[in-house]
Every structure is written in C-alpha cells, then in structure tokens.
C-alpha positions in Angstrom: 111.9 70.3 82.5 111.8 66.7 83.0 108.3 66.3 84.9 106.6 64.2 83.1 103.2 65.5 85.3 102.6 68.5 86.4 100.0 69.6 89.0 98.9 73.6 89.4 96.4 74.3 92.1 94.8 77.2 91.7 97.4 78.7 90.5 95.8 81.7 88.8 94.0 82.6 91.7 96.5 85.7 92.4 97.7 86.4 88.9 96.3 89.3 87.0 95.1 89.0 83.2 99.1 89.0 81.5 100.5 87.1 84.3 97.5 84.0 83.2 98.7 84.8 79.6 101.5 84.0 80.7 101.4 80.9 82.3 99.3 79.8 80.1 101.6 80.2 77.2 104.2 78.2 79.5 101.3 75.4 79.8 100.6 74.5 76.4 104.6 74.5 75.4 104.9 71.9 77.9 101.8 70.1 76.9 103.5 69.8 73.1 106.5 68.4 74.8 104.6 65.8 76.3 103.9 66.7 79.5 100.8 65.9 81.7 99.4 69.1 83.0 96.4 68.8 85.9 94.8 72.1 86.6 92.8 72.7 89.5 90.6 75.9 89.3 87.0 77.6 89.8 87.1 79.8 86.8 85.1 78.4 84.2 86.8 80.4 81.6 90.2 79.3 81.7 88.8 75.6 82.4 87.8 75.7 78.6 90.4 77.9 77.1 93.4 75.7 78.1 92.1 72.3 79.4 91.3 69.3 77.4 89.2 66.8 79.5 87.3 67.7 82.7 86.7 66.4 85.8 83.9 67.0 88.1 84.1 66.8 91.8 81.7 67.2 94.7 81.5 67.1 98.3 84.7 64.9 97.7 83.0 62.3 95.2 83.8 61.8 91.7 81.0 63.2 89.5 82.9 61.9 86.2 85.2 63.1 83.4 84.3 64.3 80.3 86.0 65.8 76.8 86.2 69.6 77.0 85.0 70.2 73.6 81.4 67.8 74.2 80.5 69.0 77.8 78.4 72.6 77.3 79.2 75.2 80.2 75.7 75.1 81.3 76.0 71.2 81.6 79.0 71.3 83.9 77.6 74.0 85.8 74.7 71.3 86.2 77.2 69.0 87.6 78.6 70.8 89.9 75.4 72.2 91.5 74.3 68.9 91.6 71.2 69.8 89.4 70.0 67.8 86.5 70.3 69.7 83.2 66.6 69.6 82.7 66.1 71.6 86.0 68.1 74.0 85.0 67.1 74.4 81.2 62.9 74.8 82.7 64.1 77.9 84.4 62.0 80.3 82.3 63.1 84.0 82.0 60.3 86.5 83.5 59.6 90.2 82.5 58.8 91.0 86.2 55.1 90.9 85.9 55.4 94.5 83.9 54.5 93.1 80.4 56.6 94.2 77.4 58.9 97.3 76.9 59.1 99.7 74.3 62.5 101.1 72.5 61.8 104.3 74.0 62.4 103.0 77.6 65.9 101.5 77.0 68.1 103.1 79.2 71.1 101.1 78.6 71.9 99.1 75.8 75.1 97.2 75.0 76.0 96.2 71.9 79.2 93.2 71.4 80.9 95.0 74.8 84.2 93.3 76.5 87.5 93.0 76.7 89.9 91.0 75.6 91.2 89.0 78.3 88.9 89.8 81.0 85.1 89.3 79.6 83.9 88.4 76.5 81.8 89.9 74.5 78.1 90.5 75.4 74.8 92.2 75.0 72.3 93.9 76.8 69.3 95.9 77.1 67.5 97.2 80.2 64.3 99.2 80.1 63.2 102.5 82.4 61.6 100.6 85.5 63.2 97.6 84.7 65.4 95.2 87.5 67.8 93.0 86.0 69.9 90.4 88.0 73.5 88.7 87.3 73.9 85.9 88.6 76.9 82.9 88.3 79.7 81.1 90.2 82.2 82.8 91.3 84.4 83.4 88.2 82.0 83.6 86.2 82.1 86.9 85.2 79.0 88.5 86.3 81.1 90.8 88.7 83.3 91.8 85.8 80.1 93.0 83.9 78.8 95.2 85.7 82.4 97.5 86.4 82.5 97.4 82.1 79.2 98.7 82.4 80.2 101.3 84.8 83.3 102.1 83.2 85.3 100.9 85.6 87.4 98.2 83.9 88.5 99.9 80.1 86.9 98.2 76.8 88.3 97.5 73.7 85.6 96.4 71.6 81.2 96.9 71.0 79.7 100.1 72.1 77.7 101.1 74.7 74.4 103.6 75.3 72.9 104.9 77.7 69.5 106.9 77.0 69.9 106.5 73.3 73.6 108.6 73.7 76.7 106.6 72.8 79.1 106.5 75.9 82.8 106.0 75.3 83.0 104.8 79.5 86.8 105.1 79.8 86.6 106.0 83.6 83.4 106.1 86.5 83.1 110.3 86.1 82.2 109.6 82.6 79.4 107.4 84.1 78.5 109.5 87.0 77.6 112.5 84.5 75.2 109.9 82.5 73.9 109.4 85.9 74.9 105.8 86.9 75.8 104.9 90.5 78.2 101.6 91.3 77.6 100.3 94.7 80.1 97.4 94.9 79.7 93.9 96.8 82.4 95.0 98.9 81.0 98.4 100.1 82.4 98.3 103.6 84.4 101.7 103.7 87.3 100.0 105.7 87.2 97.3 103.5 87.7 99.7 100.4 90.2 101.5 102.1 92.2 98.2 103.4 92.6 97.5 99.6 94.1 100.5 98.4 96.2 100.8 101.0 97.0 97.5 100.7 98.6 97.8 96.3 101.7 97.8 95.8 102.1 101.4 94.5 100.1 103.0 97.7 103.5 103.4 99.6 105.6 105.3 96.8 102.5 107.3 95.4 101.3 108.4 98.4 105.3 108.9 99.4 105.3 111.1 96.2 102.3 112.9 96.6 103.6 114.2 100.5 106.8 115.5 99.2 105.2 117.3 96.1 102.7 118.8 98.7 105.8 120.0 100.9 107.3 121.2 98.4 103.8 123.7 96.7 103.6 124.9 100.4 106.7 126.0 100.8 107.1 127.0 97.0 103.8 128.8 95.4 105.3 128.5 92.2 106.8 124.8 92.6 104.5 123.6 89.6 105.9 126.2 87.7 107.1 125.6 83.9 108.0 128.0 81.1 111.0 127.7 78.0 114.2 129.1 78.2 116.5 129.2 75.0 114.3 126.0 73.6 114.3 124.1 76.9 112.2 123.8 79.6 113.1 124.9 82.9 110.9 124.4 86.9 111.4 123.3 89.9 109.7 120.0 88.5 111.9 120.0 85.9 115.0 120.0 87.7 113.6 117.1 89.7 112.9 114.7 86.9 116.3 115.9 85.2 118.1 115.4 88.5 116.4 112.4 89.3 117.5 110.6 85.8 121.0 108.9 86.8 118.9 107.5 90.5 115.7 105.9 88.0 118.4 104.1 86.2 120.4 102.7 89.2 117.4 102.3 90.7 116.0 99.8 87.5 119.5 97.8 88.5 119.2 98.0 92.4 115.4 96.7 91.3 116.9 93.8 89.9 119.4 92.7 92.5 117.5 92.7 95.6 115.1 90.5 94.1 117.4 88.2 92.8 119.6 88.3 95.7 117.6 89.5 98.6 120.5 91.8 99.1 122.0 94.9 97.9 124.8 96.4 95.9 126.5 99.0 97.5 129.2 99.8 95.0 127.0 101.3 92.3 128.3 104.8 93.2 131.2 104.0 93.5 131.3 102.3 89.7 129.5 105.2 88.6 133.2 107.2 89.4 134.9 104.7 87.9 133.0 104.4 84.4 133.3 108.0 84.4 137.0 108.0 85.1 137.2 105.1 82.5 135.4 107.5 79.5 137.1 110.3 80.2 140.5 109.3 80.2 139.3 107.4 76.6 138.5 110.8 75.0 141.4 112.9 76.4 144.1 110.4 75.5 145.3 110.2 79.0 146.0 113.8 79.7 144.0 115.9 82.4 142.1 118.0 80.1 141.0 118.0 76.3 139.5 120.3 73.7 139.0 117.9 71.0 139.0 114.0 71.4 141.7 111.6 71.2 139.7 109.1 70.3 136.0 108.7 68.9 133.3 109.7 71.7 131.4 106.3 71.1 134.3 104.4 72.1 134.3 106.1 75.5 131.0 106.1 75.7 131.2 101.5 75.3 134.7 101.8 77.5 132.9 103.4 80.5 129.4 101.2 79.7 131.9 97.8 79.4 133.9 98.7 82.6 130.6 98.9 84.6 129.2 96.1 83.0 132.4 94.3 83.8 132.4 94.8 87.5 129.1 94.2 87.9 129.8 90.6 86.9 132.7 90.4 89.3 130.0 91.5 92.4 127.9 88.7 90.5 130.6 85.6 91.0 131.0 86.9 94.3 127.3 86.6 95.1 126.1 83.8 93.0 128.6 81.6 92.1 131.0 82.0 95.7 127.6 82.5 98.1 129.1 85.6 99.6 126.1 88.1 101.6 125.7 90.7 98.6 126.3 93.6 101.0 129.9 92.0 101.8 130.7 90.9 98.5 129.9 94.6 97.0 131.6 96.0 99.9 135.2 95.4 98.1 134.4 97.9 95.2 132.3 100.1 97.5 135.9 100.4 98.9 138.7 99.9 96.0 136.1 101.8 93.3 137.1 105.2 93.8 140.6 104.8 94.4 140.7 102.8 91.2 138.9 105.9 89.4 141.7 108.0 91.2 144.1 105.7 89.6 142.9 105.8 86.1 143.3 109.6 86.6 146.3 110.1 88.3 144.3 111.6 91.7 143.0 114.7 89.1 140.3 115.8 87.8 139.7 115.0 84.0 137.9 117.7 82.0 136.7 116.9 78.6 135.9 120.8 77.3 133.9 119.2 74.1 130.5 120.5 73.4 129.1 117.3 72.0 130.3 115.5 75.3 127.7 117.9 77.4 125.0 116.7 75.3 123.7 113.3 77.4 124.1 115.5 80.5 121.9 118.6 79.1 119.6 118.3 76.1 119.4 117.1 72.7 119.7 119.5 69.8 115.6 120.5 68.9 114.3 118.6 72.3 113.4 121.0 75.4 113.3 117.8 77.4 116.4 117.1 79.2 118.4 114.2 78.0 119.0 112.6 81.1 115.3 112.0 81.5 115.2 110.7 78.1 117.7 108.2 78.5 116.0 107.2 82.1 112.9 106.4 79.9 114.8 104.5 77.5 116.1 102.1 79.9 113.2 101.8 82.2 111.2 101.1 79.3 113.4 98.5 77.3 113.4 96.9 80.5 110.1 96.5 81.8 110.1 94.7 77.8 112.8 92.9 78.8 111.0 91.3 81.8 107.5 91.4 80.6 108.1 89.6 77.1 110.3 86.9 78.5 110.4 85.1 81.1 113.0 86.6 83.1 110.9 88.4 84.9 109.5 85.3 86.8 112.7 83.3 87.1 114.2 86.5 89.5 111.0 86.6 91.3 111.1 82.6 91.9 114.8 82.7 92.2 114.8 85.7 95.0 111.7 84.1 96.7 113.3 80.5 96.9 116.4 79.7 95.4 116.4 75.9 95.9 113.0 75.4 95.4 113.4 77.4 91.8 116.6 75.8 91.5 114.6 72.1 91.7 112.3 73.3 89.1 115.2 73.8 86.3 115.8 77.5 86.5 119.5 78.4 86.7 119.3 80.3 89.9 122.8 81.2 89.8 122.9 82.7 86.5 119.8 84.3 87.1 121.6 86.0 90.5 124.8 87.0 88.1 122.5 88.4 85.6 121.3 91.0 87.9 124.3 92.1 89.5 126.0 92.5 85.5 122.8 94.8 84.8 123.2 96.5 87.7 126.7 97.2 86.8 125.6 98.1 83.6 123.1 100.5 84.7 125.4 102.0 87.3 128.5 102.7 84.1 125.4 104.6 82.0 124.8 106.7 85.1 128.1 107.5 85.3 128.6 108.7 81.8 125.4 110.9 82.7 126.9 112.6 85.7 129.9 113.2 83.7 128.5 114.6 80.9 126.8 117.2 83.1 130.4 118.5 84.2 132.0 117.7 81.3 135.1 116.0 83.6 135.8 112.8 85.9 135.7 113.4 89.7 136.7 111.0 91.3 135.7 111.8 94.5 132.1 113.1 94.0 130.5 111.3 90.9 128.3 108.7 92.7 128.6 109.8 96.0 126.2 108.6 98.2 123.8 107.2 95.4 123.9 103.7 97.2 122.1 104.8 99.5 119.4 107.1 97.7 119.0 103.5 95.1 118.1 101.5 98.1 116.2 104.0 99.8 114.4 104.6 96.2 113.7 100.4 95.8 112.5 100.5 99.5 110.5 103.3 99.0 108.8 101.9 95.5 106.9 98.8 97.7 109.6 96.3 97.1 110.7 93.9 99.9 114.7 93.9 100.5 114.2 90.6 101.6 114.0 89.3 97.5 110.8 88.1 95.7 108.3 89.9 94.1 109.1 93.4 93.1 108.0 96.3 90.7 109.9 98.7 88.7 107.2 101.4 88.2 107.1 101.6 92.3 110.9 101.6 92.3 110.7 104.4 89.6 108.5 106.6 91.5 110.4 106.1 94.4 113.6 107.4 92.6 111.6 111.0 92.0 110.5 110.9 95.5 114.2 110.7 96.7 115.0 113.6 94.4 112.1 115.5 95.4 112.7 115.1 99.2 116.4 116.3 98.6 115.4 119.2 96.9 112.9 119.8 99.6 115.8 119.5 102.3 117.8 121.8 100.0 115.4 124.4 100.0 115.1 124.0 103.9 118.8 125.2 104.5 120.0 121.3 105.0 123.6 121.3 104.6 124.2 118.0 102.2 126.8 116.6 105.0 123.3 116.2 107.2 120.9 115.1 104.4 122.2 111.4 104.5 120.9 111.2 108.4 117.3 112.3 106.7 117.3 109.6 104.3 118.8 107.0 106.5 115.9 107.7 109.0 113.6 107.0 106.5 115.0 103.6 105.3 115.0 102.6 108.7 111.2 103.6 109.1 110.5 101.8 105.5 112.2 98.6 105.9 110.4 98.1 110.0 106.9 98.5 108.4 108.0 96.1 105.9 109.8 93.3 108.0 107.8 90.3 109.0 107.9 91.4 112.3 106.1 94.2 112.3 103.1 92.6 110.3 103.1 89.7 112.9 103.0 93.1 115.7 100.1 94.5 113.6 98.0 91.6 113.5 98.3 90.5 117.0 97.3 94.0 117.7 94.1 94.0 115.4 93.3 90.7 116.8 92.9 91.7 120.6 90.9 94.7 119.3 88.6 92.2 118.0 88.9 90.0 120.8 88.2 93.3 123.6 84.9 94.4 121.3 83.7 90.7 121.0 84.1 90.8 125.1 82.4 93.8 125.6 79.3 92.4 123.2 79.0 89.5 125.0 78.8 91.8 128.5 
C-alpha cells in the first residue's frame, strides 16, 4: 500500500466483532509500516484499544488532543459532554432512599462476567426491591450488559446467580425459567420483525423450513431415521447425501458471483468431464474395468486437475480478457460434454471396482454417507480459507467495485481468476462424486442441469448475483433446499423433463425481490402509506 495516510470513518459501524478483529489487525500492520492511520468513531472501546492520541471535537470546535494512554475514559467522556470533570466526579451514587440491603435480598449477582470481544468483564449485585439504571454513550456497552445478563449474547468467562443458584445463561429460556423478562429498547413488534426478516439467512432458512414442512405433510414419516447394514437410511438422509455434489458447487458458484458478479454455467458440464477424465485413468482407456490400470489416487488428482484446469481457462476469459462470465463459460457449457464424449469414445465407462464406490456411498465403519462428508470437508476448509485470510474481503471489495478495490492495491484480476480456478476445482470433486455413485462416466448425464440448481442454490442462500457481499452458510442451506424441493417434486409425480420450469420460476421470483428495482418499488410504496396516514391525521 503506498498511502502514506489513511482515513477510516466509522468504519466499524457495520462490522460484527471478527470482522473489527479484523480490521484492526490490518490497522496496526500498516501503522508498523509507517503509515498514518485517522480513525473516526463513537465507540469508546476501540478508541482505546487501537488508537494512540485523541482528539476531541464538538459542535464542530476543537476541544484538544491528548495521549491515549494519560486521558482517563471518564475524562474524555467529560470532554465531550462538555462537563467539567469535577461535575461529573460529585455525582454521588444513591441507595434509592431504601437504606442498606442484606445478602439475603440479592437477586442477581455477577461475578467477572463478559465476553471476550464484546464486553468486558464486570460485576454486579442487585437486591429484592432494588432499581438499578445503566446508563452511557452510545457504545458504551450498557446495552450489551443487560442481553449477557439475560442470556442473550453467550459468555465465556465469571459466573452468574440469580437467587443464590448459579445460572449457566447460554440462551433467554434458560433465563425465563429463573424468572427474568427482557423488554428491549427496540420493542416495537414491526420493528423486531423488520430485523429478522431483514438477516441475511431469513430467506434460505425460512426457504428451508417451507420445503421441510411440505415435505412432513405430505410424508408422516419424512423425519424418519433408522440403520440399515451399518448405515443410515430416511428420507432426510437421502437429501443431505443427494444434496453433497450441489453444497460443493455451490461453495464455487459462492465464490464466482461475488468476485465476478456473474456466473459459471459450465460447472455441470466439467463435472462430466472430470469424470470422463478419472475414469478413463483407472480403466486404461478401455470401456469397462475390474481392476485398475493405474493407481485410483492418480484418477482421483487427473479428474480434480482437469477441473481445476478449466476453471482457470473460464478465469482468463473473465478476468484477464473482460468477457461477461455467462458468455465466457458459455464455450464449455457447450464443448464440455462433447469433450467428455471424446475422452470416452461416445460410451459409457464403467469402473466395476469396489473401492471406487466408496466416495459415492460410505466409508468403511461410518453410517454417514461419504458424500456428505466430503461436502463438510470442503465447506469447512473453506469458510477457514476466507475467514483466516484475507481473501475473504478482497472478493467482497473486488465484486462490489473492481476499480475502486483495484486503486487500493488488491489484484482484482487475480482475485476474479482465483474464483473461477476454485470453482473449477470444486466442480472436478463433484464429478468424481457422481461417478463414484455409478461406478462409470456418462457423459451425457453427470452434471446435467446442476448449473442451474448452483445458481438457484447461491440465489436462494441471500446472496446478490449482482457481486459483493455474500455468505456461504446461506448458500449451503440453499443447496439442501434445492435438493429438498426436488425430492418434493419427485414425490409429487413431476416428471424430471418439467422440474427445471419449477426451479427456473423460482430464480426468477428470487432474483426480482433482490434487484434494485424492486427495493426502490417497495419503498416508494411504504412511503405513500405513510404519506396517506399522515393525510388522514392531519384531516
């Protein structure tokens, strides 16, 4: 970076607690490289955890500046109130005119309770008949201490008692049994309900929740589980195996539309290809095989390199040549399987090997299906990947702005090419999966389709097609949802040549409540509600 000053206005204002972590990490590496960081903020807390002189301003006057480390919180508090510190140190505290309590009255006691992260430590006592009051700036924390109390922000250090009982508050029922009650500064019911409609994982939960619903009235014994020669077997069960090769090309798909703000549509068809690839490895280039011709890791890193491999070509394409993603992934979408029915000579390859049906069934000793396993793997070593480096922020900057991310030093173009090589690699694992459950290469039916059920599944999870901000948990639980509702339609009598029209129906209705358009609709709407009752109350 070759700033030399670097100005951040409120720029935590919207972060949560490991996204401040964060960028404060990013802060004080570029304060030991010299550079000249001013932060602007209104939480006290971080003022003193990363800043090293202060400045004071009010009602657009200078107040002064003064050395973190010698100006007490209570002292700049003062200064910004425009109160002198001996007015605020003659505030005396008051018992309420009730006189002293006894130990017997406590009613809740906290002993060293916090979080790290959120609140620090902290103590209190309050006594049967007693009313205590927080009070602070906002940012201050005193907001934060009453949902601890409550239970409903998690601890992870002190202890806390209510009536003498220790009370391990992990969640508000625990709390509501004890007796408390929480009624929050925000207790307007449309309010509350604005704001959880309003998260991120509203749309695929609530999404997920429907088709599960469908599904138990339809099905009685839909929830159904039970262990069948060491493995488990259920309707749910087939869903989350079924579901496995979509998580993983959904993690990819993730990936790519908010690098790109555009989508691949050739991960089916590289799914055939990576199978064709692996297949044709292990048999030694004839149409069927008992034994292998070759080691089943080296198929296994042929089909995972050939993915990888085109996925990088989609990513020149897109990044490096600026061609629209959708056009530039249209070439395999269209060459991809009649490359795989190259590779096999326009036949299906069968690969009658037990070890080969493992990925695609179970693990020796595990009654979970291996697919799912797998799915986990990856899901997981990738939310790492993003979470513990910042790779994670450059795709969201680069896919929200790629010149303004570009003027800032990331590499927007490697960033783009990045995604589109995971992609590809994701799309060659889910390839060898769908293999493995056949034990052959088709050509002609691995993949099919699954372009559309990895959009539909990134869509569904709360994440704009339009780039930016994006969440893989919500594109996750939009993969299951896909697989659910297809197994719904199944179980309907839908013949699969009309499930596609389902599922395009419902992009369509996800991507118009998304678009800007729609929002702007919504809130000129709201707006002449407002205006039409603001009439009638001044009739």
């Amino acid at each position: 970076m070759s700033a030399k000053v670097l100005i951040l206005d409120e720029p935590t204002s919207s972060l949560d607690d490991s996204e401040v972590e964060k960028l404060f990490r990013l802060m004080r590496r570029l304060k030991s490289e010299g550079v000249g960081i001013i932060f602007v903020t209104h939480f006290l807390e971080q003022v003193y955890e990363v800043c090293d002189k202060i400045t004071v301003l009010r009602n657009g006057r200078l107040i002064g500046s003064y050395t973190t480390a010698e100006l007490p919180r209570v002292q700049l508090v003062a200064k910004m109130m425009g109160k002198d510190f001996d007015d605020l140190a003659a505030i005396k505290q008051t018992d309420g005119g009730t006189g002293s309590y006894r130990d017997e009255d406590i009613v809740i006691k906290a002993v060293g309770l916090g979080r790290k992260g959120y609140i620090k430590p902290f103590d209190l006592v309050i006594h049967k008949g007693e009313v205590v009051g927080f009070t602070g700036l906002l940012g201050s924390g005193r907001s934060e201490t009453v949902r601890v109390l409550y239970g409903a922000e998690r601890t992870d250090e002190g202890e806390l008692f209510v009536k003498g009982k220790k009370l391990a508050a992990k969640h508000p029922i625990h709390s509501m049994y004890e007796g408390m009650a929480y009624l929050p500064e925000d207790s307007d019911m449309n309010k509350t309900l604005k704001n959880i409609t309003s998260k991120r994982l509203f749309l695929p939960i609530f999404c997920l929740i429907l088709v599960l619903l469908i599904n138990l009235v339809t099905r009685p014994d839909f929830f159904s589980i039970e262990i069948r020669d060491g493995v488990l077997y259920g309707f749910l069960i087939d869903i989350i195996n079924r579901a496995s090769e979509l998580v993983i090309l959904a993690v990819g798909m993730t990936l790519v539309v908010s690098a790109s703000a555009g989508t691949d549509i050739s991960v089916g068809a590289i799914m055939a290809v990576s199978a064709a690839v692996c297949c044709n490895v292990l048999t030694g280039g004839e149409r069927a095989a008992t034994e292998y011709a070759n080691p089943l890791i080296l198929g296994f890193l042929a089909a995972i390199l050939v993915g990888t491999l085109i996925g990088c070509f989609n990513g020149v394409l897109v990044a490096k040549l600026n061609i629209q993603p959708m056009v530039a992934t249209l070439i395999m979408f269209t060459a991809g399987r009649g490359i795989a029915q190259l590779i096999t000579d326009g036949q299906i390859t069968y690969v009658r090997v037990e070890s080969y049906k493992t990925l695609g069934s179970s693990f020796p000793g595990f009654p979970v299906p291996a697919p799912f396993i797998v799915s986990i793997v990856v899901v997981a070593a990738t939310v790492l990947l993003l979470n513990r480096t910042a790779l994670g922020m450059y795709i969201q900057a680069v896919g929200i702005n790629k010149k303004a991310s570009g003027l800032t030093g990331i590499k927007a173009v490697l960033i783009i090419f990045l995604a589109y090589a995971y992609c590809g690699f994701c799309s060659g694992l889910s390839g060898l999966i769908a293999s493995s459950r056949i034990y052959s290469a088709d050509a002609n039916n691995i993949g099919l389709n699954m372009e559309l059920d990895a959009i539909l599944a990134v869509a569904i999870g709360g994440n704009s097609l339009g780039g930016g901000r994006f969440s893989i948990a919500g594109s996750v639980i939009g993969a299951y949802t896909i697989q659910a509702l297809t197994t719904t339609l199944y179980a309907m009598h839908v013949s699969s040549d009309q499930i596609p029209v389902y599922k395009a129906i419902v992009v369509v209705i996800i991507v118009t409540l998304q678009s800007p358009g729609f929002a702007r609709w919504r809130k000129a709407l709201a707006q002449k509600k407002a205006d039409r009752a603001e009439g009638k109350e001044a009739a």
